[in-house]
C-alpha positions as a printed Julia matrix, in Angstrom:
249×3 Matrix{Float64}:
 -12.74  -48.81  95.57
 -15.08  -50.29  92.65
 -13.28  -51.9   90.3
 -15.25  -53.57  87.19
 -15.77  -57.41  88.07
 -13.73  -60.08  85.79
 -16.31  -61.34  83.84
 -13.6   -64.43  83.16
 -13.83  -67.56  85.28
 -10.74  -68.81  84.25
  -9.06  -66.29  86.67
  -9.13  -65.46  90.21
  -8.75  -62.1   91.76
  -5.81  -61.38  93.27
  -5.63  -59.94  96.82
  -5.34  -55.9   96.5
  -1.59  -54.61  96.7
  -0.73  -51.05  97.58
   0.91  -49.67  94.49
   3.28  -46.6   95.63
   3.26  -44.55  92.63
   6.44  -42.48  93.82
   8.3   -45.81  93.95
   7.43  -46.7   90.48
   9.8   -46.61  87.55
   6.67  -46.57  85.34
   5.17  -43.15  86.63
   5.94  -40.84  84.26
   4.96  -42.77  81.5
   1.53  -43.46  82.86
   0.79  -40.48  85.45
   3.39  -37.92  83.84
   1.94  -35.3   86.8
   4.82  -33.99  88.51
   3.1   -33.13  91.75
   4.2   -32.52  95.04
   4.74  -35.29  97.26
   1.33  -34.37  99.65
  -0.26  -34.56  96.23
   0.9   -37.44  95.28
   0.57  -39.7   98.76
  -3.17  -38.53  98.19
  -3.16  -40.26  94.29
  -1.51  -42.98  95.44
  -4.73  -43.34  97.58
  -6.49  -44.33  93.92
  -4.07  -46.55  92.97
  -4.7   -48.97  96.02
  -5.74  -52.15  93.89
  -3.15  -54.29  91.42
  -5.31  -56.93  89.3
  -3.9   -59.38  87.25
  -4.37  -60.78  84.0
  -3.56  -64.12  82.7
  -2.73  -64.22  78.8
  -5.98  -64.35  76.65
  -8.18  -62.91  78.94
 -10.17  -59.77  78.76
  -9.59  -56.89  80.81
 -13.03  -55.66  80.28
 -15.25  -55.95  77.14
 -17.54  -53.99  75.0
 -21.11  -53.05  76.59
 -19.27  -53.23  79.9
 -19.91  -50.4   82.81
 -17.04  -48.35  82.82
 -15.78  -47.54  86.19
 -12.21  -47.35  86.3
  -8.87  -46.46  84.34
  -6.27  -49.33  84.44
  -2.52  -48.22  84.02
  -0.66  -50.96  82.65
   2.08  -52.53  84.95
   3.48  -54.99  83.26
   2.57  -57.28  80.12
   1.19  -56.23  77.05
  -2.64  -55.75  75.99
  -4.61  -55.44  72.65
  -8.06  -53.74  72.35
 -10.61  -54.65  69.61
 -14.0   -54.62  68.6
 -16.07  -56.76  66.33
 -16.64  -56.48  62.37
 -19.75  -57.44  60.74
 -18.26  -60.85  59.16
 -17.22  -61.9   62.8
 -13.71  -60.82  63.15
 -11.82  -58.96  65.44
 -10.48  -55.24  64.19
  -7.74  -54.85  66.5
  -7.38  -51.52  67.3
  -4.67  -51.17  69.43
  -1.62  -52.09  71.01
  -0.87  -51.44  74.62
   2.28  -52.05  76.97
   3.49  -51.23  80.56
   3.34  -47.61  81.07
  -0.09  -46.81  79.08
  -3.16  -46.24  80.12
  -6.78  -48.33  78.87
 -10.21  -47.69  79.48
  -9.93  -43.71  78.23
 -12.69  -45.3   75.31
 -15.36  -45.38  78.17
 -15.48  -41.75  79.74
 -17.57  -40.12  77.19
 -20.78  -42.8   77.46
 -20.06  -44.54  80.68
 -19.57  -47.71  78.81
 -16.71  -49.49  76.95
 -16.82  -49.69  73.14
 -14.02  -52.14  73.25
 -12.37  -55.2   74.39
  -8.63  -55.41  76.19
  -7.68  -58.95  75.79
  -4.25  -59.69  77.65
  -1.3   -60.73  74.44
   0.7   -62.4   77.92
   0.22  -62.44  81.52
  -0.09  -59.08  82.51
  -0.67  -56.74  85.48
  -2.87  -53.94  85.88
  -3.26  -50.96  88.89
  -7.21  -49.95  89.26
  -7.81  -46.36  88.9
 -11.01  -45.14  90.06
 -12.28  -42.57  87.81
 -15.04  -41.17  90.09
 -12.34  -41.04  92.69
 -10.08  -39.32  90.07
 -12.34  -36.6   89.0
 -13.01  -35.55  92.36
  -9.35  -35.51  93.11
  -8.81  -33.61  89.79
 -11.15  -30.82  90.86
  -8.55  -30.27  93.61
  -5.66  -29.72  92.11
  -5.31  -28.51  88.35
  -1.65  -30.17  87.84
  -3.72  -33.77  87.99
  -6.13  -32.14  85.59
  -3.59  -31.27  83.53
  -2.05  -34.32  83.07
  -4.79  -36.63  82.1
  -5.46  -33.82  79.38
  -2.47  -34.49  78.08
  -2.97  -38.39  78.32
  -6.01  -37.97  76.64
  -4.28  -35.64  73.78
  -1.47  -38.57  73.52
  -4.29  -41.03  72.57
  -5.95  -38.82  69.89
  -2.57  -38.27  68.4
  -2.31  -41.69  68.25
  -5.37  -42.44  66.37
  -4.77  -39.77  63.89
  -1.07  -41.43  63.42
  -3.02  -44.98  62.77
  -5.15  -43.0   60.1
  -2.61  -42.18  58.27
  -1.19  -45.53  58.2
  -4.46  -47.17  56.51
  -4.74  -43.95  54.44
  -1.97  -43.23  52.81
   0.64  -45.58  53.26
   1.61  -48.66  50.98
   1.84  -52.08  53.05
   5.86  -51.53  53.09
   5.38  -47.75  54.4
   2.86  -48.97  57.05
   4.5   -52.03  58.35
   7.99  -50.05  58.76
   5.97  -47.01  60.76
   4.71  -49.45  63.03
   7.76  -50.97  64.24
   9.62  -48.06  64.46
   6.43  -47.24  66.3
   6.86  -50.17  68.75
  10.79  -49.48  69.23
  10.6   -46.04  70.1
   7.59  -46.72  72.62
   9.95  -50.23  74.25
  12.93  -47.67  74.07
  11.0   -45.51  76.42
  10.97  -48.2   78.93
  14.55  -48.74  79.22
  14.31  -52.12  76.56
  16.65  -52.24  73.48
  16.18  -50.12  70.58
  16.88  -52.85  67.51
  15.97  -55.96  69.13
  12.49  -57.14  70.44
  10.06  -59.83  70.8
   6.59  -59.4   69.4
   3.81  -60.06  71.18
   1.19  -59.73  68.85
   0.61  -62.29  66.23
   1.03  -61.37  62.33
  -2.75  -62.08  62.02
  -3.41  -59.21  64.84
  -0.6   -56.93  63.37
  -2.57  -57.15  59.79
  -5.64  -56.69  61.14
  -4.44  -53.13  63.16
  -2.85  -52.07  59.69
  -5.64  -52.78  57.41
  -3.15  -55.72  55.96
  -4.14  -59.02  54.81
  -1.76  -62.13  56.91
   0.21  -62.87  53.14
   0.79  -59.73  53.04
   2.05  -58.77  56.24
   4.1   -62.7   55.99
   5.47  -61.35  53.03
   6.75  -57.57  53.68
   8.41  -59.18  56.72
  10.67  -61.3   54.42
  11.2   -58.82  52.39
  12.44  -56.48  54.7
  14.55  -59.53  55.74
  15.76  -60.22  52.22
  16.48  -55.79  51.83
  18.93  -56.25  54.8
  16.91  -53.89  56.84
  16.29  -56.75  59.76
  16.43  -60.02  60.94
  13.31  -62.47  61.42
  12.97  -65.53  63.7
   9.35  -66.17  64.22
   8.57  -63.29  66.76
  12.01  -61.9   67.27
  13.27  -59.31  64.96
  16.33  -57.35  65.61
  16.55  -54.38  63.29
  19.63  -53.92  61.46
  18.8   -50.62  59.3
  16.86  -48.32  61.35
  17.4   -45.14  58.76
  16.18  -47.9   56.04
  13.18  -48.17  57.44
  12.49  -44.59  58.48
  13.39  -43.9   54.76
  10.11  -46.2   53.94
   8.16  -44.1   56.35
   9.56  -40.4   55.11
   8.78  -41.88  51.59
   4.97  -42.55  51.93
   4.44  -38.23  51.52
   2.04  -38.02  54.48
């Protein structure tokens, strides 16, 4: 199976695993297809290859050949591309259970970069592989539809953010964001790590770093969580989904 080459140096390849996707407490979230087990024992024959990712380095990059879908199995990624003055525009956050690499179907090409946020593991889906195996049976079809739907939702959601939200409004929607997608892995509701910087969160909201600094603290001062470098534990849930209701989007 082709999977794009690691255009890092700093890490080796690891030696392909076979991934059983029926065994995998991660399925539905990533390959939400309900098929029958024949089915199934014929997709796990795509997901034949685990790669791994040490923290910092890319996934794949922009301008690079797209070949593949990579379903994340553990870790957490961010994807971004580059602004005229230099900088990152981070335009994404992704963790186990999601799917990167959708941004290259349409031009055969990736228009980003995935840079790993910690060490992280990825299963190699080959899309050529995929659409053939998609032509077979329309319940696979289906589902990657509905993947594809879940990331356009997405980006209208992060529209609205830098459109009509105030920084309060926007930072609150994005944890409660994060929460609800960590909830859906079985991790606490209220408490978390972050594995993004504040830089990288600012930069995904359309937020300057002061500002981002400072609406932390002040949702520490309001009572609605608490803040120890990049733990929070949220105390007022409703509090902050009354920011979000609030904004009138």
């Amino acid at each position: 199976m082709p999977i794009h080459p690691d255009v890092s140096t700093a890490a080796p390849t690891i030696e392909p695993l076979k991934v059983a996707c029926a065994s995998c407490n991660l399925r539905e979230l990533c390959l939400p297809v309900g098929l029958s087990a024949t089915d199934l024992g014929r997709l796990e024959g795509l997901v034949d290859k685990r790669r791994s990712v040490p923290r910092g380095e890319h996934l794949f990059r922009n301008g690079q050949r797209f070949e593949a879908l990579y379903a994340v199995r553990t870790g957490f990624f961010k994807t971004c591309v580059g602004s005229e003055d230099g900088r990152d525009q981070v335009t994404g956050f992704q963790m186990a259970g999601e799917l990167l690499g959708l941004d290259g179907i349409s031009s055969d090409q990736h228009h980003c970069d995935a840079v790993a946020l910690e060490d992280s593991s990825v299963c190699v889906i080959s899309y050529n592989q995929l659409e053939g195996l998609s032509r077979e049976f329309s319940s696979l079809q289906h589902s990657f539809h509905k993947i594809m739907s879940r990331e356009i939702v997405r980006d209208h959601g992060v529209m609205l953010l830098l459109g009509n939200m105030r920084a309060e409004e926007r930072l609150a929607a994005f944890l409660l964001n994060l929460t609800k997608r960590l909830q859906a892995r079985g991790f606490s509701a209220s408490s978390l790590v972050l594995r993004m910087t504040r830089e990288e969160i600012g930069s995904y909201l359309g937020l300057k770093l002061e500002t981002v600094s400072r609406t932390f603290s002040k949702f520490q001062e309001d009572g609605l969580m608490e803040v120890k470098q990049r733990q929070l534990r949220i105390l007022d849930q409703a509090g902050l989904q009354a920011l979000v209701n609030n904004s009138g989007c």
